[in-house]
C-alpha positions as CSV (number, residue, x, y, z in Angstrom):
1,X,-27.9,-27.1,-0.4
2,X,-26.6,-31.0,-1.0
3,X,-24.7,-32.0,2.2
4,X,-20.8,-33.3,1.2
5,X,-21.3,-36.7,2.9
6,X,-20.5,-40.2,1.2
7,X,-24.2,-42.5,1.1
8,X,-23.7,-46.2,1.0
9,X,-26.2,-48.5,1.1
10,X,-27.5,-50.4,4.5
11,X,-25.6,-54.1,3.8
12,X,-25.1,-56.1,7.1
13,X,-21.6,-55.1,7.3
14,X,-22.6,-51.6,8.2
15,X,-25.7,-53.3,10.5
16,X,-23.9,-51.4,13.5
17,X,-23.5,-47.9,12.1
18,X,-27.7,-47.9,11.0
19,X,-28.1,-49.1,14.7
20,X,-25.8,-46.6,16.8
21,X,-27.7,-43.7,14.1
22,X,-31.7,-45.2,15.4
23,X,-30.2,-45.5,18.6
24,X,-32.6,-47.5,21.7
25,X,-35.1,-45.9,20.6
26,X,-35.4,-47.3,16.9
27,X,-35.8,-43.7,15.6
28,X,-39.0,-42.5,16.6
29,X,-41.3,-44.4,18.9
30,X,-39.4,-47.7,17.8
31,X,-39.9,-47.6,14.1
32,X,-36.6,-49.2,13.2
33,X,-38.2,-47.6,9.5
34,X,-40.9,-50.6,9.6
35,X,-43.5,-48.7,9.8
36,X,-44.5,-48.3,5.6
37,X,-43.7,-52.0,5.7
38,X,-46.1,-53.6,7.9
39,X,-49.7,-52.9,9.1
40,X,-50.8,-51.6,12.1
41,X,-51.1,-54.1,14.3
42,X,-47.8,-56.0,13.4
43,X,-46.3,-52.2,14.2
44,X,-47.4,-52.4,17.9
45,X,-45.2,-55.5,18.3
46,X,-42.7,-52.7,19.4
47,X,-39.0,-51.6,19.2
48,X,-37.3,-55.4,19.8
49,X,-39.7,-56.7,17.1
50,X,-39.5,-53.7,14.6
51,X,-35.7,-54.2,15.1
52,X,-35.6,-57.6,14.2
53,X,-37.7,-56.9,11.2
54,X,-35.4,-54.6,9.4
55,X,-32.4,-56.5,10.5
56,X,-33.8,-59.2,8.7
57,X,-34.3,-57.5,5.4
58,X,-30.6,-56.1,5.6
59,X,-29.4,-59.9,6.1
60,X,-31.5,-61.4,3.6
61,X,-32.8,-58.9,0.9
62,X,-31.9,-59.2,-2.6
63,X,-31.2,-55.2,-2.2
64,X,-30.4,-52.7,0.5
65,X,-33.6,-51.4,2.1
66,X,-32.0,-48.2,2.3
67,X,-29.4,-45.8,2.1
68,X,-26.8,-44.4,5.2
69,X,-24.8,-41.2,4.7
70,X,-22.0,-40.5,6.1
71,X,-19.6,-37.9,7.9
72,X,-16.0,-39.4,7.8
73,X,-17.1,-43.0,9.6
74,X,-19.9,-41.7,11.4
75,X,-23.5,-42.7,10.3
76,X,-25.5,-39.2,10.0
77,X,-28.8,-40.1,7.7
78,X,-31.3,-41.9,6.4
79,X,-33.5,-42.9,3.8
80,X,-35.8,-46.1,3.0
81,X,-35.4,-47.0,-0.8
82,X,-37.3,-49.9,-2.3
83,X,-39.9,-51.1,-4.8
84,X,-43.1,-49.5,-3.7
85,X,-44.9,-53.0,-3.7
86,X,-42.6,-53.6,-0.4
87,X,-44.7,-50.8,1.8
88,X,-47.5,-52.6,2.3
89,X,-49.2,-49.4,4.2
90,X,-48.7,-47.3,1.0
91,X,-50.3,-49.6,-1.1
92,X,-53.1,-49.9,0.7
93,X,-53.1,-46.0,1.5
94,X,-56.4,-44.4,-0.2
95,X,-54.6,-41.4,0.1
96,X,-51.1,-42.0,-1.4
97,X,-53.1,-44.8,-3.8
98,X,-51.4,-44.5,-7.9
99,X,-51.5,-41.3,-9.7
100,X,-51.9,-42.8,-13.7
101,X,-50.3,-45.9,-14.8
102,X,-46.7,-46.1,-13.4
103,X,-47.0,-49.4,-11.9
104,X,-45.7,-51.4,-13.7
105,X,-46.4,-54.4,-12.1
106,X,-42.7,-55.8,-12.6
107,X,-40.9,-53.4,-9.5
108,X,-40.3,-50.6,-11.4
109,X,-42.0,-48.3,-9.2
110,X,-39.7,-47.6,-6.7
111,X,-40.5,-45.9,-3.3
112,X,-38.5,-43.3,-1.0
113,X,-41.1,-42.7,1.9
114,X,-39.1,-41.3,4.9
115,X,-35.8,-39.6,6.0
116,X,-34.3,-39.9,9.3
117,X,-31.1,-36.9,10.2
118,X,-29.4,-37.2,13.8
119,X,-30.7,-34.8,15.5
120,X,-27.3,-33.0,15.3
121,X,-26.8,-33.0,11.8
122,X,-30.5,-31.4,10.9
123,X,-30.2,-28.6,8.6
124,X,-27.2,-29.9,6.6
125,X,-28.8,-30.6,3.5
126,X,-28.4,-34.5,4.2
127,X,-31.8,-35.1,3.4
128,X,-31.2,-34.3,-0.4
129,X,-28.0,-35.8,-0.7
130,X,-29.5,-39.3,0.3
131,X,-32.5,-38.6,-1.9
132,X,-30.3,-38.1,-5.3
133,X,-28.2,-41.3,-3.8
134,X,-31.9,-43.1,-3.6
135,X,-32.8,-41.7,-7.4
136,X,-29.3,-43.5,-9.0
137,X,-29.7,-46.6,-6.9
138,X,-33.7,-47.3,-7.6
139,X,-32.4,-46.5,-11.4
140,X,-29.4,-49.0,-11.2
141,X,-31.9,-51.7,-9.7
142,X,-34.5,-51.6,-12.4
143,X,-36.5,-48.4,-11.4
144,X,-38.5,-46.7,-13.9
145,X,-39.9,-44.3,-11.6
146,X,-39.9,-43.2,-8.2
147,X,-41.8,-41.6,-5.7
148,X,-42.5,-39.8,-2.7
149,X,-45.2,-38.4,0.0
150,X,-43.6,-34.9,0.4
151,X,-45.6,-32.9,2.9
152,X,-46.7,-29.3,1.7
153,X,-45.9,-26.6,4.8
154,X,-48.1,-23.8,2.4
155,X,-51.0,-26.1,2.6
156,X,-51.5,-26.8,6.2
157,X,-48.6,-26.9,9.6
158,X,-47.0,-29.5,10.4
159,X,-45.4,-31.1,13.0
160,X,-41.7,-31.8,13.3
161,X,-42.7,-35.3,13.7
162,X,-44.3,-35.2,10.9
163,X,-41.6,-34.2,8.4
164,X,-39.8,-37.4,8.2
165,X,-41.2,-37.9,4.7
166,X,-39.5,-35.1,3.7
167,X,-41.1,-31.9,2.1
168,X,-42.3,-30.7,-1.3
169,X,-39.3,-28.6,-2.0
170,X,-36.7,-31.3,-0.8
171,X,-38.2,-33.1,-3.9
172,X,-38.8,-30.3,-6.1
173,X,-35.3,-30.2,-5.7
174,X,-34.4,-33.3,-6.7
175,X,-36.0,-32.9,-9.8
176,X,-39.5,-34.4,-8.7
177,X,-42.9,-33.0,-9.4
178,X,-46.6,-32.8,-7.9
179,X,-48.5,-36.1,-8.8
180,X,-51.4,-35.2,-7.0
181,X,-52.9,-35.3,-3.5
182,X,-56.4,-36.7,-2.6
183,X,-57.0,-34.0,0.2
184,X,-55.6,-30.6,1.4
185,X,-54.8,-32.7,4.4
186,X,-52.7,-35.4,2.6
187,X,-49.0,-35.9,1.8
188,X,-48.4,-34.9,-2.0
189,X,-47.5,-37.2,-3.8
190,X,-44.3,-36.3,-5.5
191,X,-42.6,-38.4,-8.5
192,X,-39.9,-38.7,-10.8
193,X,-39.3,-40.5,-14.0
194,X,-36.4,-41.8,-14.4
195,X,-36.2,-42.5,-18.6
196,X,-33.0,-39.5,-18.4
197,X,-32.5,-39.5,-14.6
């Protein structure tokens, strides 16, 4: 099921709607969706920090971090959407490290590594509707593929925390399939070339 909402993507103008969505609370534990982006210890700067971060990358990027869908005017969903080279924690990640030979070294690997629904709106199909919007905009930006760290509910349980990344079949859906995994423990890698969209 693909949600009927309208995704735009995060400019400064809709600054306030991506902030009333993460609420005080950035989120989850003050993520403000910085937490692929810098290492550890710059994370535990906390919410004000992490807040400042991403508003930063909306004002001065030279493309949206991500993607906001929409119900009427109200912000419902999102997703992070950039060149994978831009989540530090993924690159250096020995279990999400490259599958083959897709990076290109020029941005054309393109990253979607998490998913955040109002709690509301769970359940809506959201999730996929922002992940085909994140396909065509990584595509119109130079993307030659993209990928994702799907987690596999058949291979081990997971938390509800946990499921931000999205799952296997949220991708399968969207036309993605299995890189690889290093571990049963690990988040698949999931991936999509983008040579037909």
């Amino acid at each position: 099921m693909v949600a009927m909402v309208d995704v735009h993507p995060l400019t400064p103008e809709r600054w306030d709607d991506f902030a009333g969505l993460f609420g005080p609370n950035g989120a989850t534990s003050g993520c403000w969706c910085m937490w692929w982006r810098v290492t550890a210890k710059d994370f535990e700067a906390g919410t004000d920090v992490n807040r400042e971060r991403m508003h930063s990358l909306v004002e001065g990027g030279d493309h949206a971090p991500g993607l906001l869908a929409y119900d009427g005017d109200r912000a419902v969903g999102w997703c992070s959407v950039s060149p994978r080279r831009e989540f530090g924690r993924i690159e250096r990640s020995a279990d999400l490290a490259l599958f083959g030979d897709d990076d290109d070294g020029a941005g054309g690997l393109w990253s979607v590594p998490c998913f955040y629904i109002g709690r509301r709106e769970r359940g809506r199909g959201i999730a996929r509707a922002l992940l085909d919007a994140a396909v065509a905009y990584a595509a119109d930006h130079g993307a030659t593929v993209v990928e994702g760290y799907a987690v596999d509910p058949s291979r081990r349980k997971f938390t509800n925390s946990e499921l931000y990344t999205g799952t296997v079949s949220l991708f399968e859906g969207a036309g993605f399939e299995r890189a690889g995994a290093r571990k049963p423990t690990s988040r698949v890698v999931m991936r999509r070339r983008l040579d037909g969209r």
